[in-house]
C-alpha positions in Angstrom: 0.0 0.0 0.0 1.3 3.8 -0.6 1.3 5.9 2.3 -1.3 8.3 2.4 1.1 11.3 1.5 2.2 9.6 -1.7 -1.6 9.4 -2.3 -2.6 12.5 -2.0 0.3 14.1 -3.6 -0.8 12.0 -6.5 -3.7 13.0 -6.9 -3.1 16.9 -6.4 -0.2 15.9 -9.3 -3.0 14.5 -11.8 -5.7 17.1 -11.0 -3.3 19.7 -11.8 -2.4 17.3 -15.3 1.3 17.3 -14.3 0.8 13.5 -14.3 -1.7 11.3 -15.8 -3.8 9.1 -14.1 -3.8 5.1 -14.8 -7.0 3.9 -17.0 -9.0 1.7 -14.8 -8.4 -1.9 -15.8 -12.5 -2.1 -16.9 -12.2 1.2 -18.8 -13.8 1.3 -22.0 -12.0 1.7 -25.2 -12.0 5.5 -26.0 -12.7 6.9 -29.4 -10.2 7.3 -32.3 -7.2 8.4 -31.8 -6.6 11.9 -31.8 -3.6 11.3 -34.2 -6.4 9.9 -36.6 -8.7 12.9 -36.0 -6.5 15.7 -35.9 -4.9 17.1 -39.2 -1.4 18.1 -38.3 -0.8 14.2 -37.4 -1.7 13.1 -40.8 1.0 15.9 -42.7 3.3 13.2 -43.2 1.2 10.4 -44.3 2.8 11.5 -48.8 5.9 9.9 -47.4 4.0 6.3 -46.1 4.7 3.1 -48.6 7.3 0.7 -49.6 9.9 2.4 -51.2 13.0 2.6 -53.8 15.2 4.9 -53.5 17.2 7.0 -56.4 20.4 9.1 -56.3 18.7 12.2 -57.6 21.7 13.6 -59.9 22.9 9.8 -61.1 19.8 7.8 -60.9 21.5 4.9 -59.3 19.5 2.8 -56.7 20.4 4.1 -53.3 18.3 1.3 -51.4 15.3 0.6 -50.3 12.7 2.5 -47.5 9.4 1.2 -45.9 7.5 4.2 -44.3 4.8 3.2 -41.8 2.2 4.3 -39.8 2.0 3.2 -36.3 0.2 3.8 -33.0 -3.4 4.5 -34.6 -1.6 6.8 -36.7 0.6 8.4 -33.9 3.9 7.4 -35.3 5.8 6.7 -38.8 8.3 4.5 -38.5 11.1 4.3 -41.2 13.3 1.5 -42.1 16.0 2.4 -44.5 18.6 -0.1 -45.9 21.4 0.7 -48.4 22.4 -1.3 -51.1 25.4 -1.8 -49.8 23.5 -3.3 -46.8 23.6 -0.2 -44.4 20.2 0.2 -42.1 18.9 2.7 -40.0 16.1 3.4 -38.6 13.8 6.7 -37.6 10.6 7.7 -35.5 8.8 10.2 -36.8 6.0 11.8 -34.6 3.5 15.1 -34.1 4.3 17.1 -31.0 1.0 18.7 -30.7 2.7 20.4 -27.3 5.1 21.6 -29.2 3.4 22.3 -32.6 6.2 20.4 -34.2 7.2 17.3 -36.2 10.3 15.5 -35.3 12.2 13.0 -36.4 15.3 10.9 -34.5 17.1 8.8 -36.6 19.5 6.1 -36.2 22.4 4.0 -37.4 25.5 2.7 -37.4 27.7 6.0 -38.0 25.6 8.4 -36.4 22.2 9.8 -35.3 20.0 12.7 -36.4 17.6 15.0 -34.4 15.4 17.0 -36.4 12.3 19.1 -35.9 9.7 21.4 -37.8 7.0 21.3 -40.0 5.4 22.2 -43.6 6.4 25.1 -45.5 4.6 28.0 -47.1 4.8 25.2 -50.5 3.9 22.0 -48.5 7.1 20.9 -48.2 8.2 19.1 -45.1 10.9 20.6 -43.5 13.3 19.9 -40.3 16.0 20.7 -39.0 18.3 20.3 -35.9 21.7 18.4 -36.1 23.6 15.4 -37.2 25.6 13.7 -34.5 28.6 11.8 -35.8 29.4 8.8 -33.4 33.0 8.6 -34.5 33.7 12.2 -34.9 31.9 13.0 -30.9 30.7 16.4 -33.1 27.1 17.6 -34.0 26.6 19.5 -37.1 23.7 21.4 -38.1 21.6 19.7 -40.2 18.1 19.5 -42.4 15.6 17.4 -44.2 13.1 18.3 -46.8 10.7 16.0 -48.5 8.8 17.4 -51.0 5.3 15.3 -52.1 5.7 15.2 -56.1 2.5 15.8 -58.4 4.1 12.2 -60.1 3.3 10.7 -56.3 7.5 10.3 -55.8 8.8 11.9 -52.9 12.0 14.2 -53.3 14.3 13.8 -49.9 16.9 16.6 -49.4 19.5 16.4 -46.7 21.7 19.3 -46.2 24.3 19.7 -43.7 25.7 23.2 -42.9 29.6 23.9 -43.8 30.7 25.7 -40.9 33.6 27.4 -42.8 31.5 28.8 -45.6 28.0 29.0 -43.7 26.4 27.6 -46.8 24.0 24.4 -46.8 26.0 21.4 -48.9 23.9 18.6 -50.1 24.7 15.5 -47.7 22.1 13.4 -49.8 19.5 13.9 -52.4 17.2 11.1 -53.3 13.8 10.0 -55.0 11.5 8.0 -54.0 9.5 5.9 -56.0 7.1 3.3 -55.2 8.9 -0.3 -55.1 8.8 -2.3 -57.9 7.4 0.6 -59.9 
């Protein structure tokens, strides 16, 4: 048993929504999820499917990506392996506190912490850093994927050169739907 204090202090916690309370093990089921319901949750959704992935300036296959939804909608989970056999993985999610999609990525090299949203075009855009595991360094760094009117998906990654201040392509692919 919890000592009354703990109790109380609890429930103060909860009623003031600094902590949520436990559903009652005979709760119903609530409705949909609000990451079903809500349209900033669903901004993402161009970028879902099984996909192959093209060097944008040689055309060369870069690999292969499955996008999906997860969570009732709540999460996109990416699962990225080269050709050479390189995975990673990402979790891509609505903040609704924050207003904000963000993205944290990894794999074997290094990890990536992005955040944002759409732009003025419709372009989803995000930025935040590239952390190199061997190098112990962050470097600023961005995403954009841009929804095609052929249904590909243009993926930009920029990382900033510190001596010039100028964004330098890290990786510029296309997606197209596998086996397409």
């Amino acid at each position: 048993m919890k000592p009354l204090g703990t109790a109380i202090i609890a429930s103060v916690l909860i009623s003031a929504g600094v902590l949520f309370a436990p559903a009652p093990a005979n709760a119903q089921a609530p409705g949909p999820p609000v990451c079903e319901t809500e349209a900033p949750f669903r901004e993402f959704d161009f970028w879902l499917g099984n996909w192959d992935v093209y060097n944008e300036a040689t055309g060369a296959l870069a690999g292969t990506n499955r996008i999906e939804s997860r969570h009732g909608g709540c999460l996109i989970m990416e699962h990225w392996t080269s050709t050479g056999g390189i995975e990673g993985t990402s979790m891509n999610y609505y903040d609704n506190v924050r207003g904000t999609w963000r993205q944290f990525w990894v794999s074997m090299g290094y990890s990536i912490e992005i955040e944002g949203g759409l732009d003025a075009e419709g372009r989803m855009v995000l930025e935040g850093e590239l952390h190199g595991y061997r190098s112990r360094q962050a470097v600023p760094f961005r995403g954009t994927w841009t929804l095609r009117p052929d249904g590909s998906v243009r993926q930009l990654f920029e990382q900033l050169d510190a001596a010039t201040g100028e964004w330098v392509v890290w990786f510029d692919g296309r997606y197209e739907p596998a086996g397409g």
